[in-house]
N, C-alpha and C positions, 0 to 999 in steps of 0.2 A: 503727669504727662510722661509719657516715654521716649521723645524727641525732644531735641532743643535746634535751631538754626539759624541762620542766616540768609540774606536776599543781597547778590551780589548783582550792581548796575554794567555784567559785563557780557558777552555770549558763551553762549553754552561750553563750547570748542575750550576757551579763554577758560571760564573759571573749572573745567575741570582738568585741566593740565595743571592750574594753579592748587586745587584741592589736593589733588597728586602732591606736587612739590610741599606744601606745607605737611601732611603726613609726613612726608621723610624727614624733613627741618625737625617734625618733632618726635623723630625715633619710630612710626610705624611705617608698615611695609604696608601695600596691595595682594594683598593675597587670591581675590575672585574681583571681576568686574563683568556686571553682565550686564550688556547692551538690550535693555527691554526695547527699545526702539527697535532694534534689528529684530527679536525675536517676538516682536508684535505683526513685524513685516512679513517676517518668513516663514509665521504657523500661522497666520489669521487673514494675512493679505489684507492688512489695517496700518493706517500711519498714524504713528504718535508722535509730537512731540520729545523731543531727545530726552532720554530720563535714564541713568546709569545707577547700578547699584555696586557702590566698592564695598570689598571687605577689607578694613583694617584689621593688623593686626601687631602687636609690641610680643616677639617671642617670650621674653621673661615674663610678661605678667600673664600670656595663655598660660607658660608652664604651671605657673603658681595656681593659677584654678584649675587646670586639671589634676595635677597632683592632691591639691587639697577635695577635690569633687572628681572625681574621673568623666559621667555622665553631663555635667557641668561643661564639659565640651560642647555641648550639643548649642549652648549659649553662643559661642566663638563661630566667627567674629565680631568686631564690631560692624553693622553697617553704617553706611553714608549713600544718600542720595541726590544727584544732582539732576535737577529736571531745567528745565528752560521754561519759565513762565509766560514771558516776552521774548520776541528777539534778542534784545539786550539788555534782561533783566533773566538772570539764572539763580535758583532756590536750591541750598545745600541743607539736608536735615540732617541731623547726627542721632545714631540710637543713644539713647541716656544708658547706658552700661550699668549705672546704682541701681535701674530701675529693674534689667532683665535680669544683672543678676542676683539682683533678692529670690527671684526663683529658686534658686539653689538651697536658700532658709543654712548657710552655710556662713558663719562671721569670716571667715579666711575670706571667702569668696565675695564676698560684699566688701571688704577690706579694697582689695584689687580692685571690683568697681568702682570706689570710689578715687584709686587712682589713677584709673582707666581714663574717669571720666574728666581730671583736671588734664590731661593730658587731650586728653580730644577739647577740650575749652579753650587750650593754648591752638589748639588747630584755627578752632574757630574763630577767637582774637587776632591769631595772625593775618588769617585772612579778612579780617573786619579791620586791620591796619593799611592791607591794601587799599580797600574803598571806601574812606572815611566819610560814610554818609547813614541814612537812619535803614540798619541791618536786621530788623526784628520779624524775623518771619511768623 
C-alpha cells in the first residue's frame, strides 16, 4: 500500500489546523496546500466535500534525496490528505515515502524514506493521542 492513516472524530476545519500543528511539533513545514474543494468549485462549478492536499516537507531530509538523486525531486513532497468524511468524522492519509521513494532504486534515497516515514508516523501517533479512539483508516 502506499498510504497509511487515520480517522479523526473531529471537523474538518478542527483536524486540519490540528494536522498543521503536529507537522511542525514534528520538524515539517507546509510547503503547497491545495484546496480541491475550492478548485472543484471554481473550474467545474461542482461541490465537494472539504478535501485538502498538504505538502510536507523536513528541508534536511529533501536535501539528502536530492543530492543523492537529483530527479528524485520530483518524488518531494511528502503529501497528506485531509477529507471530511462526516461532518464530524475527518480522514487524514499520509503518502508512505519507503514506498514512493523506492522509485528512485536508489539505497541513500530509500535510507531517507525510511526516516521520512517514522517521522510522519510520529505525526500520525500524535494526532491518534489526540482522539484516543479506534483510528484505522
Amino acid at each position: 500500500m502506499y498510504t497509511f492513516g487515520i480517522k479523526l472524530p473531529i471537523p474538518f476545519e478542527m483536524a486540519l489546523e490540528q494536522v498543521k500543528q503536529a507537522l511542525k511539533d514534528e520538524g515539517l513545514g507546509v510547503v503547497s496546500d491545495v484546496d480541491v474543494q475550492a478548485i472543484m468549485r471554481a473550474k467545474l462549478q461542482e461541490e465537494v466535500a472539504p478535501y485538502r492536499i498538504l505538502g510536507a516537507c523536513a528541508p534536511g531530509l529533501a536535501k539528502r534525496v536530492i543530492e543523492a538523486e537529483p530527479d528524485a525531486g520530483a518524488l518531494l513532497p511528502c503529501s497528506i490528505v485531509v477529507r471530511q468524511v462526516k461532518p464530524d468524522l475527518t480522514g487524514v492519509t499520509f503518502m508512505d515515502p519507503v514506498v514512493v521513494f523506492s522509485l528512485a532504486d536508489d539505497e541513500a534515497v530509500a535510507d531517507v524514506g525510511r526516516e521520512a516515514r517514522a517521522v510522519i508516523e510520529a505525526v500520525r501517533d500524535r494526532l491518534a493521542g489526540q482522539h484516543p479512539v479506534d483510528h484505522t483508516a
